[in-house]
C-alpha positions as CSV (number, residue, x, y, z in Angstrom):
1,X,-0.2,35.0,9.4
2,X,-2.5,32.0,9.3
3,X,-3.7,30.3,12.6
4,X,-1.4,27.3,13.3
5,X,-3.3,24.4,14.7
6,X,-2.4,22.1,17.0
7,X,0.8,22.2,19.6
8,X,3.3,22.7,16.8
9,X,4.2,23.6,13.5
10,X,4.8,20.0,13.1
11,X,1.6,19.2,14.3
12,X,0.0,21.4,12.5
13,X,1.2,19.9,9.2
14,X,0.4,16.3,10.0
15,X,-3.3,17.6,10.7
16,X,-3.8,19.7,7.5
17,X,-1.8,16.7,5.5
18,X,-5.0,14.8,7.2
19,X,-7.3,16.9,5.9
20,X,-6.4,16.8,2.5
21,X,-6.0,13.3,2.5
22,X,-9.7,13.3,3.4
23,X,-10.8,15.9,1.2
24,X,-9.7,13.5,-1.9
25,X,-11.4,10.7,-0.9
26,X,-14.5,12.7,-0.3
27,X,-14.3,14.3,-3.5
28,X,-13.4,11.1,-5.1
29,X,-16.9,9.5,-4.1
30,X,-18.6,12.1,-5.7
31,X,-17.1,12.9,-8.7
32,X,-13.9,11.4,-11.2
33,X,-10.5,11.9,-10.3
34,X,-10.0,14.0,-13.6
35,X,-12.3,16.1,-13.0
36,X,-10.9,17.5,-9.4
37,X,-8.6,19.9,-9.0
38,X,-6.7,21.8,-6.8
39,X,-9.2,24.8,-6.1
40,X,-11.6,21.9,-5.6
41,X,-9.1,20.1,-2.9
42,X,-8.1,23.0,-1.0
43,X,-12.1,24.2,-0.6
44,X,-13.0,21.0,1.0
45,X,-9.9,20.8,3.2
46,X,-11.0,24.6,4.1
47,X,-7.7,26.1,2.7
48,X,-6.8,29.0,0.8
49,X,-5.7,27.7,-2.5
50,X,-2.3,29.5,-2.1
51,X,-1.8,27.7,1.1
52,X,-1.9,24.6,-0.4
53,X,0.4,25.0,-3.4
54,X,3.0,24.9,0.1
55,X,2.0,21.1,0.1
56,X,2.0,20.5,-3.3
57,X,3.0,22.4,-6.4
58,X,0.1,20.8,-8.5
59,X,-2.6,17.2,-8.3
60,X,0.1,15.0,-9.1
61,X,2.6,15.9,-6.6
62,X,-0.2,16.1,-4.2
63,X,-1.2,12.5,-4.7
64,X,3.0,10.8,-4.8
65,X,3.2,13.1,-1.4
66,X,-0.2,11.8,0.5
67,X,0.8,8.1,-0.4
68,X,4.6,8.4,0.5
69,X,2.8,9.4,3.7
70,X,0.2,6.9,3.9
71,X,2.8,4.1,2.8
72,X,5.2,5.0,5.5
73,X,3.9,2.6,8.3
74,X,3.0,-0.4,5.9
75,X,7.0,0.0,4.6
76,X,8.5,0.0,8.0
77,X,6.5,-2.8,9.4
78,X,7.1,-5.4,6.1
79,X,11.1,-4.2,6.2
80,X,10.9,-5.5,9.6
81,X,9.6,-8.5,9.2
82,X,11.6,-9.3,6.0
83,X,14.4,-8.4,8.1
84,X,13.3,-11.6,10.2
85,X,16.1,-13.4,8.2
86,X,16.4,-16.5,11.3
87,X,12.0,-16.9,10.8
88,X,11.5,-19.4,7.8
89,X,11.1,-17.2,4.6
90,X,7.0,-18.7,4.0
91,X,6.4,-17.6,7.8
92,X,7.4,-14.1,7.0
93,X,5.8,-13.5,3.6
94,X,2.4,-14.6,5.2
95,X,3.0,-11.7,7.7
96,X,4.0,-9.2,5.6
97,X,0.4,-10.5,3.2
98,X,-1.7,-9.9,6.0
99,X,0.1,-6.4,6.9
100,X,-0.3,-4.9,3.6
101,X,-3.6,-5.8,3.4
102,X,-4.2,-4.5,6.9
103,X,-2.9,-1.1,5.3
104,X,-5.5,-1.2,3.2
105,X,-7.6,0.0,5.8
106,X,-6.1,3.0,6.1
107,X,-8.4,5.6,4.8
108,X,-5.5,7.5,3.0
109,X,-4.2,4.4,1.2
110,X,-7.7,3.2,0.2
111,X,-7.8,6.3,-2.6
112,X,-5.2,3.5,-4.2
113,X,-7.4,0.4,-3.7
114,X,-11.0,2.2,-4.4
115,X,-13.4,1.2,-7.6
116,X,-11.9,3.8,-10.3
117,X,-8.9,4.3,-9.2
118,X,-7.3,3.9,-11.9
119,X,-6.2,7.7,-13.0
120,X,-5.2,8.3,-9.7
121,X,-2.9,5.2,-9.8
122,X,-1.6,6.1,-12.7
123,X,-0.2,9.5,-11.4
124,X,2.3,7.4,-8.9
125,X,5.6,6.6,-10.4
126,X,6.6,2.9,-10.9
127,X,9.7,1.7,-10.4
128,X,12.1,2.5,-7.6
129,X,10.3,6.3,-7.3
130,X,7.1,4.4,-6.4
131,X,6.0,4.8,-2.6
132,X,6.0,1.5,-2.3
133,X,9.3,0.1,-4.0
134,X,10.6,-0.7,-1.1
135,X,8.2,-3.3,-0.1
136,X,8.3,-4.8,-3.5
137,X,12.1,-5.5,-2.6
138,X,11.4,-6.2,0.6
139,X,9.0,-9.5,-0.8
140,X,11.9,-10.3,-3.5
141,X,14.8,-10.7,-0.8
142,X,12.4,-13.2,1.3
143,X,11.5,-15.0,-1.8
144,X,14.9,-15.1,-2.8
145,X,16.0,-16.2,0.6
146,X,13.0,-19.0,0.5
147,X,14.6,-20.3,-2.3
148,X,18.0,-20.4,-1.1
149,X,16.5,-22.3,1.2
150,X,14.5,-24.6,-0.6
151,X,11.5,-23.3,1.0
152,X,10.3,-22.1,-2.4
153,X,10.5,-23.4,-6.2
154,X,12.9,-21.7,-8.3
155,X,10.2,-19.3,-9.9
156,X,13.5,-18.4,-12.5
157,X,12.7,-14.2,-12.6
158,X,12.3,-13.2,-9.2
159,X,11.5,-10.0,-9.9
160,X,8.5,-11.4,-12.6
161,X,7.1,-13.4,-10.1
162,X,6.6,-10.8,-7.3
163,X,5.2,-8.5,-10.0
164,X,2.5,-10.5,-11.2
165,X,2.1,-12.0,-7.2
166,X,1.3,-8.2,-6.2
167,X,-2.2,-8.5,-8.5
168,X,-3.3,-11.0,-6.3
169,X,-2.3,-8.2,-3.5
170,X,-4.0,-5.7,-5.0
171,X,-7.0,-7.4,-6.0
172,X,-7.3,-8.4,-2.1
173,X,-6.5,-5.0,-1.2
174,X,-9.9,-3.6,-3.6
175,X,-11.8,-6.8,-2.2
176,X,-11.0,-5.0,1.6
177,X,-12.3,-1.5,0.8
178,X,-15.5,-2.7,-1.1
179,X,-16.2,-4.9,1.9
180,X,-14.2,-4.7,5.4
181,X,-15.9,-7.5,6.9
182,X,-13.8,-9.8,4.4
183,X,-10.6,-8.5,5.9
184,X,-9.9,-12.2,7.4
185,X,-10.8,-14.4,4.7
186,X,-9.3,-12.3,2.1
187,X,-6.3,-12.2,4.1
188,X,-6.2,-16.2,4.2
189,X,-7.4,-16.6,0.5
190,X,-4.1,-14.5,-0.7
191,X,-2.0,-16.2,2.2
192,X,-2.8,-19.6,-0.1
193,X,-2.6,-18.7,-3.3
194,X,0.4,-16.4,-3.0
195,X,2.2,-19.3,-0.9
196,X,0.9,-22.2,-3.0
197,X,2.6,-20.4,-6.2
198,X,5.7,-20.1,-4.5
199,X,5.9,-23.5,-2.6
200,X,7.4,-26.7,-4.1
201,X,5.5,-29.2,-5.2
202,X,6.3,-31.7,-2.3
203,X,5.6,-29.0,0.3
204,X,2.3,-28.1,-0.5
205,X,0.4,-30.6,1.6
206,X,2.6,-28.7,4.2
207,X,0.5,-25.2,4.0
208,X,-2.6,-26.1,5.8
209,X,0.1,-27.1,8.9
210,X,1.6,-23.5,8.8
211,X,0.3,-21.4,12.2
């Protein structure tokens, strides 16, 4: 029977799921994501290869199940601040900016945000399956509510504009992991241009006063 680790089975898990979430970004620095495989996963997170099939049955299912668990925290903490519903709607998008981006800094979410990441992006499902679908709906109710109250423009196709808004995420997101000490003005710069999009035209002198 293998050796359990840690206090608990439960704990046990959460410290190999670490493991392997570190063994793919290790192996991701020194070689393409195409190119790994499992035998090449479960070797660096010292695990029989057997052993890790019970986390994953294959690559793909491995990646969608490291960044449901990675995305966990970031979803809970933007669902409660969109939930926020008596804070004015530009107040709570600004936090939930700067608290995706500060998920960025989690090592297992930065395979998502890392130069080439591109393949391993691709393997995550879009749509509602997608780890982080509920933070895209999250960001279309407070838009929605900041136009209802005539926070924001009409943008016309909500759902458009937080889609192509969440490059300017993501772009911010790459900027963090190629350079953490630009966590703070990339955080800002985004805060601008994501709330300068969205603001009418006769609030924008208003964005410089926002705390």
């Amino acid at each position: 029977m293998p050796r359990i680790r840690g206090a608990s089975i439960e704990q046990h898990h959460e410290m190999v799921w670490a493991d392997l979430a570190e063994a793919l970004r290790q192996l991701l620095l020194e070689r393409d994501y195409d190119s790994i495989n499992m035998g090449h996963i479960a070797a660096r997170a010292g695990l029989a290869r057997n052993t890790l099939y019970n986390y994953a049955g294959d690559k793909t299912a491995l990646v969608l199940a490291l960044t449901e668990r990675a995305s966990r925290p970031a979803v809970e903490r933007v669902a409660a601040i969109a939930a926020r519903s008596a804070d004015p709607a530009a107040t709570r998008l600004r936090e939930i900016i700067e608290s995706f981006l500060a998920a960025s800094t989690d090592q297992a979410l930065q395979l998502m945000f890392r130069p080439g990441s591109g393949p391993l992006v691709d393997e995550v499902p879009k749509g509602p399956a997608s780890p982080f679908h509920a933070i895209v709906v999250a960001v279309e109710n407070v838009v929605r509510d900041g136009i209802a109250r005539r926070e924001f423009r009409d943008v016309g196709d909500v759902t458009l504009a937080v889609e192509l808004l969440s490059g300017a995420m993501r772009a911010g997101a790459e900027r963090i992991v190629r350079d953490p000490a630009a966590f703070a003005a990339t955080v800002r710069a985004a805060q601008e241009i994501i709330l300068a999009s969205l603001t009418a035209p006769d609030l924008l002198s208003d964005l410089g006063d926002q705390p």
